[in-house]
C-alpha positions in Angstrom: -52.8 32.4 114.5 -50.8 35.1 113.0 -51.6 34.8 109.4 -48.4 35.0 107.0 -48.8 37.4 104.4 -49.3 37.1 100.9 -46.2 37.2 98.3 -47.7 36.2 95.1 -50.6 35.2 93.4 -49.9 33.5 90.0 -51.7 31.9 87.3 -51.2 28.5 85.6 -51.6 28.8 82.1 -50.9 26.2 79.1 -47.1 25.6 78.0 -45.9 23.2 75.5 -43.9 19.5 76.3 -43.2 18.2 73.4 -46.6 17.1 72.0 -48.8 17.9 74.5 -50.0 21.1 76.9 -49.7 21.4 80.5 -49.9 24.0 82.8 -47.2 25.8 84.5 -47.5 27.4 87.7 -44.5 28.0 88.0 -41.4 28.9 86.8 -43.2 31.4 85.0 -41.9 35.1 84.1 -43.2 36.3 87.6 -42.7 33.5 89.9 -39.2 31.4 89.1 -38.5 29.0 91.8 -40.0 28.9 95.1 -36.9 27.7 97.2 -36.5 24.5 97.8 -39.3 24.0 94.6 -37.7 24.2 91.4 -41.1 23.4 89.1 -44.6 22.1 89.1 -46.6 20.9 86.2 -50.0 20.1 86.2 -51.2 17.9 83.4 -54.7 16.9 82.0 -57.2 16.1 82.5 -56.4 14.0 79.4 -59.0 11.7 77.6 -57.0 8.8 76.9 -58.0 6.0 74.2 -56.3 3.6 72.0 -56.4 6.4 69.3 -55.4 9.2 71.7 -52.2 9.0 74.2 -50.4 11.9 74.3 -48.7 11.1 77.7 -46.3 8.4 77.3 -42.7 9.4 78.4 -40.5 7.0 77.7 -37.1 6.0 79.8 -35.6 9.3 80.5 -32.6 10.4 83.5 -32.8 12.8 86.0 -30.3 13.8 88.4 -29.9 16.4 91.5 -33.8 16.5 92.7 -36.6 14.6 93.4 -39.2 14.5 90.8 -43.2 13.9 92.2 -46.1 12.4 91.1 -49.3 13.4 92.9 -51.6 11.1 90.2 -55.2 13.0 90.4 -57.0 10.7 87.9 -56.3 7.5 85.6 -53.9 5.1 86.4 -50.1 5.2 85.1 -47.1 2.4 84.5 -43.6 3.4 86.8 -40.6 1.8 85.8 -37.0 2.6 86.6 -33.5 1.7 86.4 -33.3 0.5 89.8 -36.0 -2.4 88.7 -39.0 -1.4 90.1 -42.3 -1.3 88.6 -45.7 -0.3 90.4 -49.3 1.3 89.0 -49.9 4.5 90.3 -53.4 4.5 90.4 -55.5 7.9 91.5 -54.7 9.3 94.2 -51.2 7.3 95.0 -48.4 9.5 95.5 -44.6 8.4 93.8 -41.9 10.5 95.4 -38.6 9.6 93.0 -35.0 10.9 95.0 -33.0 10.6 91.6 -29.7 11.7 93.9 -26.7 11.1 91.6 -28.9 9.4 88.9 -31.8 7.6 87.7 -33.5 6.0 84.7 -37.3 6.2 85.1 -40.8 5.5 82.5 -44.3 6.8 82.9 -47.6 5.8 80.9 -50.9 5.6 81.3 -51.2 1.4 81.6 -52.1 -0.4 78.7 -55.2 -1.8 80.4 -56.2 1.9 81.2 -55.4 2.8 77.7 -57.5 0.2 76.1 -60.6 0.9 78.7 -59.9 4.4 77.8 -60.6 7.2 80.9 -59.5 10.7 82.1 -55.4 10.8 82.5 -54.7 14.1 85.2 -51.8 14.6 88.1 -48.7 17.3 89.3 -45.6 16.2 88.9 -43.5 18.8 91.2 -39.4 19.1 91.1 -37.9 19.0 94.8 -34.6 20.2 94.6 -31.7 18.5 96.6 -28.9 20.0 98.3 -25.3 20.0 97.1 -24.3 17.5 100.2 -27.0 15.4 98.7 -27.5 15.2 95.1 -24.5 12.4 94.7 -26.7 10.1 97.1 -28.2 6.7 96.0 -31.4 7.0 94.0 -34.2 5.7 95.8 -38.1 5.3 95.0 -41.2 5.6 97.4 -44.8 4.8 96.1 -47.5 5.2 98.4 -51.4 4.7 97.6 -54.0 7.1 98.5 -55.9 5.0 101.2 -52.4 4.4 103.3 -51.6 8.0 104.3 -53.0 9.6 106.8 -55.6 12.6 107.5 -56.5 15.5 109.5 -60.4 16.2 109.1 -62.2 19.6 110.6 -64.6 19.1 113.6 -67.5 19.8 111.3 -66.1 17.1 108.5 -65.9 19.9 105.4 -62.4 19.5 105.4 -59.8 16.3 104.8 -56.3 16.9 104.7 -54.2 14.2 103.4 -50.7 14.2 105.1 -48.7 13.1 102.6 -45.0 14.0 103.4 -43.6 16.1 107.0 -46.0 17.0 109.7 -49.5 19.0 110.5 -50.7 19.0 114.2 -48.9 16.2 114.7 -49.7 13.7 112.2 -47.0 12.7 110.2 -46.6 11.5 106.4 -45.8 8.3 104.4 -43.4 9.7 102.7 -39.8 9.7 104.0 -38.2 13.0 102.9 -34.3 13.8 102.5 -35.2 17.9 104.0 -37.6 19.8 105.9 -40.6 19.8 103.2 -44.1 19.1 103.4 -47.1 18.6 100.9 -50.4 18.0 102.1 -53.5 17.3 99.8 -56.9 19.7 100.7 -60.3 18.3 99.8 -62.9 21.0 101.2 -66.7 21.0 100.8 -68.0 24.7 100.5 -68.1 26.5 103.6 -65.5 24.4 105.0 -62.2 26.4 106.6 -59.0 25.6 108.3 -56.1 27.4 109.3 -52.9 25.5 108.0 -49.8 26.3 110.5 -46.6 26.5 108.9 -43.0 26.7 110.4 -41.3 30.2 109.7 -38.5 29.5 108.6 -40.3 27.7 105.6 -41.7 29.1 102.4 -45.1 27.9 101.3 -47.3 27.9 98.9 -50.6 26.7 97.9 -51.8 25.5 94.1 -55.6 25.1 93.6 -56.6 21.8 91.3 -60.4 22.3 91.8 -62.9 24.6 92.9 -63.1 28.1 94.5 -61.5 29.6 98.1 -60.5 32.4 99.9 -56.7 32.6 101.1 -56.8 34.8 104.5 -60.2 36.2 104.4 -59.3 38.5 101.3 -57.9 37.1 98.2 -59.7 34.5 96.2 -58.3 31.9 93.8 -60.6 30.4 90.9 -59.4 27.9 88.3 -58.0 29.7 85.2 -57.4 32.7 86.6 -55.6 33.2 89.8 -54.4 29.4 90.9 -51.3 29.9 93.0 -50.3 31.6 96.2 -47.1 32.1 97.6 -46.5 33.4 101.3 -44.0 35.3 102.9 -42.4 33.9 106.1 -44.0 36.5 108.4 -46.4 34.8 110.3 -47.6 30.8 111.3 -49.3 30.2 108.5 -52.3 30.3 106.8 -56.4 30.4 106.4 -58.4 29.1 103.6 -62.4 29.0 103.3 -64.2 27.0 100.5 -66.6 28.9 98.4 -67.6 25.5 96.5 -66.0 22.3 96.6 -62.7 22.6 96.3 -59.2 20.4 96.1 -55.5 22.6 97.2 -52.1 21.3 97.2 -50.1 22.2 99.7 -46.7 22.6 99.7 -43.6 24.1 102.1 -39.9 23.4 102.6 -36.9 25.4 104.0 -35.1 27.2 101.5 -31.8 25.7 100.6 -30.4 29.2 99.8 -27.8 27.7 97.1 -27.3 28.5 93.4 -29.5 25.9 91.1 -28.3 25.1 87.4 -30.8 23.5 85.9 -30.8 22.0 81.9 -33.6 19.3 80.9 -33.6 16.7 83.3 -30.6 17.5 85.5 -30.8 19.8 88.4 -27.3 20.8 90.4 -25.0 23.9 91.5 -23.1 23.9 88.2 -22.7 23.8 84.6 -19.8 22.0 85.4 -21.7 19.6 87.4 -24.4 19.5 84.1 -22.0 18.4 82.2 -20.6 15.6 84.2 -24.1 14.3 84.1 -24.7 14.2 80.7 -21.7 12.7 80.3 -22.9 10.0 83.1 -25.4 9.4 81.4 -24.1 8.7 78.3 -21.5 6.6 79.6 -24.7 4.4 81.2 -23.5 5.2 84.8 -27.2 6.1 85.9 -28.1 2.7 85.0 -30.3 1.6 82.2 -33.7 0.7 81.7 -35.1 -0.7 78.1 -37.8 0.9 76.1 
């Protein structure tokens, strides 16, 4: 495999949310978007309590992306404006296509608040594109023990296939573009070399552990967590130095201006501003507190 070469290596330190700290791979003042990705958060691990929940986000609209819940630990409450309502427990996957608008709710579950336990996940902005940010807003929840897997001969390395296509395995997760997002669990000494089509970008966000990115650059927790590829080769090789957990992510650029402002996500301020005013005027639906 010709090895695509490395763009970036970024950290992932702390930024505030309103009350609480999360980390921030990206945008950051090096990296900004990586096209079609507008942001990724990683948040916890959070001891959550009765006394102690600092991640309840109440009803709140998004429009022009799909926002992405990759639940890592604990157990969280969805609700939207379209009427569903599901437990994301960990390891479940909930892929939101907000299209021209939607109303949605996460929090820990009250039964997982008053057992009390470790809260962690990514939630990772898609963007749309313009033909496709007016489309209905649809919701997909999948849980961990339904998607499917690639594993190495030697069994060192799992990789959950949880939207597009490795080797021929295909994910759950029914996408609106060329993307995929694969979940690596690797014992140490495990490898693999991850192929990638060219004419996507791709990137690669440690959660846990230690590895080597093609032989020569190593990512740790806290200090160098994110790698981002040029589109130069067919993909990619990582080796575990201890037990280790990637996200993997790629998806063909959309190459079209983003306008982004809180929740909204489109081509124009004057397309921001007819969404606020949607919103306002209760066309993305409603959904009580």
């Amino acid at each position: 495999m010709i090895l695509n070469s490395i763009r970036t290596v970024g950290r992932s330190d702390f930024v505030a949310m309103g009350p609480i700290q999360l980390r921030q791979p990206f945008p950051t003042q090096h990296i900004d978007t990586i096209d079609p990705f507008i942001l990724l958060h990683h948040y916890g691990p959070y001891e959550i309590s009765e006394t102690h929940n600092p991640f309840d986000l109440g009803p709140h609209p998004h429009r022009g992306f799909e926002p992405i819940t990759f639940l890592i630990q604990g157990e969280q409450l969805h609700r939207d404006s379209l009427g569903h309502e599901s437990v994301v427990k960990a390891g479940d996957v909930q892929w939101t296509t907000a299209g021209r608008g939607i109303i949605h709710a996460e929090a820990p579950t009250k039964a997982f608040v008053k057992q009390g336990g470790v809260l962690e996940g990514i939630q990772l902005w898609l963007n749309l594109p313009a033909a496709k940010k007016m489309m209905p807003a649809q919701y997909q929840h999948v849980a961990h023990a339904d998607f499917r897997t690639l594993s190495s001969k030697d069994a060192k390395v799992d990789i959950q296939i949880i939207a597009g296509e490795l080797e021929g395995v295909y994910g759950r997760i029914q996408t609106q573009t060329a993307v995929n997002a694969f979940m690596i669990y690797m014992k140490a000494g495990g490898q693999y070399d991850i192929a990638i089509p060219k004419a996507q970008q791709s990137t690669v966000y440690l959660l846990k552990g230690a590895v080597t990115v093609n032989t020569k650059t190593e990512l740790k927790l806290n200090e160098n967590q994110l790698v981002c590829f040029h589109q130069d080769g067919e993909g990619f090789a990582l080796h575990a130095n201890e037990d280790s957990m990637l996200l993997c992510l790629s998806g063909t650029p959309l190459e079209e201006p983003v306008t982004t402002y809180g929740p909204y996500v489109m081509n124009t301020q004057t397309e921001i501003m007819e969404a606020m005013r949607d919103y306002q005027m209760g066309k993305m639906g409603f959904l009580t507190s």
